[in-house]
N, C-alpha and C positions, 0 to 999 in steps of 0.2 A: 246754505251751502255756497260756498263762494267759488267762480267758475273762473277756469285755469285758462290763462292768453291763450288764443289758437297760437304764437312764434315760440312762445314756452313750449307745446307742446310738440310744433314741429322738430324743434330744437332736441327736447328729449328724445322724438322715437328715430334721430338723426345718431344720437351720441351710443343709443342702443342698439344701431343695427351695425355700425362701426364697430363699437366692441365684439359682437360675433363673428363680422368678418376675420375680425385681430386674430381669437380664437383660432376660428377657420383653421385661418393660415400655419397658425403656429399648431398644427395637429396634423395638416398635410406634409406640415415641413419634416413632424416625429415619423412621420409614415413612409417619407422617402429617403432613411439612413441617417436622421438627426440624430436617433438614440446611439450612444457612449456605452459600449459593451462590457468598461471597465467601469462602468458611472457604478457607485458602491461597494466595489471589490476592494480587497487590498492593495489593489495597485498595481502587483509584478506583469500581469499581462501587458502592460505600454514599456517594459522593461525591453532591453537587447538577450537574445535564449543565453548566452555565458554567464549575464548576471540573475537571469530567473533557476538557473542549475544551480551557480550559487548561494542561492538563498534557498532551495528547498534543501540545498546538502545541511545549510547552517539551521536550517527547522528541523529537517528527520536527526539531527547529531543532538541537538538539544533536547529534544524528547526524550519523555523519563519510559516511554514504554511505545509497543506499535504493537499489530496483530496484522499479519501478511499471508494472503492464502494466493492458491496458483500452481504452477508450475515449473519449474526450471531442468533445463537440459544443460546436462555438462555430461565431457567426457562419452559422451554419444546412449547416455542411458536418460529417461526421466524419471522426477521426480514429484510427486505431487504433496505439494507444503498445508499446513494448518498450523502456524505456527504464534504464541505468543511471545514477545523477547521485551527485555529492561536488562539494567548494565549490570544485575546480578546474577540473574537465571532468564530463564527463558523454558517454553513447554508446548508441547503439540504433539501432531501427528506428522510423521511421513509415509506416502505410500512408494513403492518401486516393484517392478516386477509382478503387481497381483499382488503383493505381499505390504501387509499394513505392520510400523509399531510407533509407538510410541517413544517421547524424547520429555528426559526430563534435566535440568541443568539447576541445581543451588550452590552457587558459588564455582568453586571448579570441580564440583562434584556430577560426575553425569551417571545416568540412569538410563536405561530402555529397558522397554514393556514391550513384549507382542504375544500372541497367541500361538500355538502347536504349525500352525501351517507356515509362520515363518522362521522357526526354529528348523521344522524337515525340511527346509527350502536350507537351511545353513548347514545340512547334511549330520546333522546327529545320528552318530551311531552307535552312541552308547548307553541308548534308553532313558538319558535324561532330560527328551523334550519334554515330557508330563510335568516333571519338577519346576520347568523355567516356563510354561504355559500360563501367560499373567500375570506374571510376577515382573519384580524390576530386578535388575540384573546392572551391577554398581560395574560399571566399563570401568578398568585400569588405567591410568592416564597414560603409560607404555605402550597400552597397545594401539596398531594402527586404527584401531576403530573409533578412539576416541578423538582423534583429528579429524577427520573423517566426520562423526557427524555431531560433535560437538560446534562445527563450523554452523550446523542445522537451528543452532540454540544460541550462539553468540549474535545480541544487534549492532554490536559495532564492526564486527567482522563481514555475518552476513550483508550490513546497508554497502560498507563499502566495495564491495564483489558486486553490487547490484545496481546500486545509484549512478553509472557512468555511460555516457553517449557517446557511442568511438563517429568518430569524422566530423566532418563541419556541422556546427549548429544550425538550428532555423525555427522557426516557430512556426505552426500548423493552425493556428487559428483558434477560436474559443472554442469548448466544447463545453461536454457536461457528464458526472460520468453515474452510477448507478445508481446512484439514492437524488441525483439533481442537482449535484452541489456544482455550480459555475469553473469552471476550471482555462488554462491556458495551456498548449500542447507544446511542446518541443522538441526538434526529430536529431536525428545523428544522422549526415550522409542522405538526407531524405527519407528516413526512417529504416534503411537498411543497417544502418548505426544501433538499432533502436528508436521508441519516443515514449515520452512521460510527457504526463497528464497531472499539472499542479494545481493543485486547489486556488480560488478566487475567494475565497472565504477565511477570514481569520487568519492560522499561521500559515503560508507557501508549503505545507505541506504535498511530498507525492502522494496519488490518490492512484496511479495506474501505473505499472510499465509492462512494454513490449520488448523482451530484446530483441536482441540485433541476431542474424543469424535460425532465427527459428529457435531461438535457445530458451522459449518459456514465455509466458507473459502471468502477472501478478498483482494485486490487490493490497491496498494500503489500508487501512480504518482503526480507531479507536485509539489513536495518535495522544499520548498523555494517560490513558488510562490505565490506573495501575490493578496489578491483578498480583497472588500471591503465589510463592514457591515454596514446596518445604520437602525436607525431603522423605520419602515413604517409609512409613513403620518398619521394622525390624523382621517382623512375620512376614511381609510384604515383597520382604528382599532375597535373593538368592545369590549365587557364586554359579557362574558360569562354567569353572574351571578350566580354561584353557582360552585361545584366542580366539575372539569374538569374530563371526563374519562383516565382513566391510561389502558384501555386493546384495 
């Protein structure tokens, strides 16, 4: 066995306690705010908030589809959304007042569904709630109700009513929002404007918003993913015969 220089070996357990130092330091240094909160992300979080608004408006526009749940206030009533949309149809639930139906859109053809307790809520008095109890009911494009809540099944309608922060911009910091996904926040007026919550991951997708005003806040997910419309069997359909309730 041939026996190693005692300078060789001071030498070595010299160059080896240096590199742990090195180490050390570069671990104290990740510990005290070294770490890059965008280090991996897409990027827009180091953006100015005008241009991170602009890119999530040009990611949610591109999208062939989204699924948005939540709430919205308008007009001083709310509304509770389940809503799936893409640039042909669109499908969900609305709830208002206690009162649940459903929303069906293929093409420009619109449809609701609801049960007996929201038909006696439309004031039927001519014994026809039984017949329209579950059934879809083909809205007339004339009447006010198809404005109304066909606006509930349009994505390029509903995004643009939704996606905008009234007053000066600012950016709120990193967050993260319910499944984990890393995100960049951005307020309207200090959040009295509203603030959205854009994804760090993949497309700039919005993942959150709060309006402004107390007017709702809402839920972004499944951004690209396509789901199908069609529209309800024949048996399935009824004639409302007269003008649909809008409240």
């Amino acid at each position: 066995m041939t026996a190693i220089p005692p300078g060789r070996t001071r030498r070595t357990a010299l160059a080896t306690a240096t590199c742990a130092l090195a180490v050390a330091g570069a671990m104290v240094l990740s510990g005290c705010g070294g770490d890059d909160p965008d280090a991996g992300t897409n990027g827009v979080g180091k953006l100015p908030p005008d241009k991170i608004q602009a890119k999530t408006r040009a990611a949610a526009d591109g999208a062939a589809a989204v699924r948005l749940s939540g709430t919205v206030v308008t007009s001083g009533r709310t509304y509770r959304l389940d809503m799936q949309l893409k640039a042909d149809g669109g499908t969900g639930s609305v709830t208002s007042q206690g009162a649940t139906f459903k929303l069906l859109r293929v093409g420009e053809k619109l449809y609701l569904k609801a049960d007996a307790d929201f038909w006696n809520h439309a004031d039927r008095s001519d014994g026809a709630t039984g017949k329209l109890d579950g059934k879809y009911v083909k809205v007339p494009q004339g009447d006010p109700a198809y404005k109304k809540f066909s606006g509930f099944t349009d994505k390029d309608v509903l995004l643009d009513g939704l996606l905008t922060l009234h007053g000066a911009l600012a950016t709120d910091g990193h967050h993260a929002d319910q499944s984990g996904t890393p995100t960049i926040r951005i307020t309207g007026d200090e959040g009295s404007g509203g603030t959205l919550d854009v994804s760090l991951q993949g497309r700039p997708y919005p993942l959150r918003l709060v309006r402004g005003g107390d007017a709702g806040t809402l839920r972004f997910s499944d951004w690209g993913k396509d789901f199908t419309v069609k529209e309800p069997a024949g048996s399935d359909t009824v004639d409302y015969g007269r003008q649909l309730p809008t409240s």
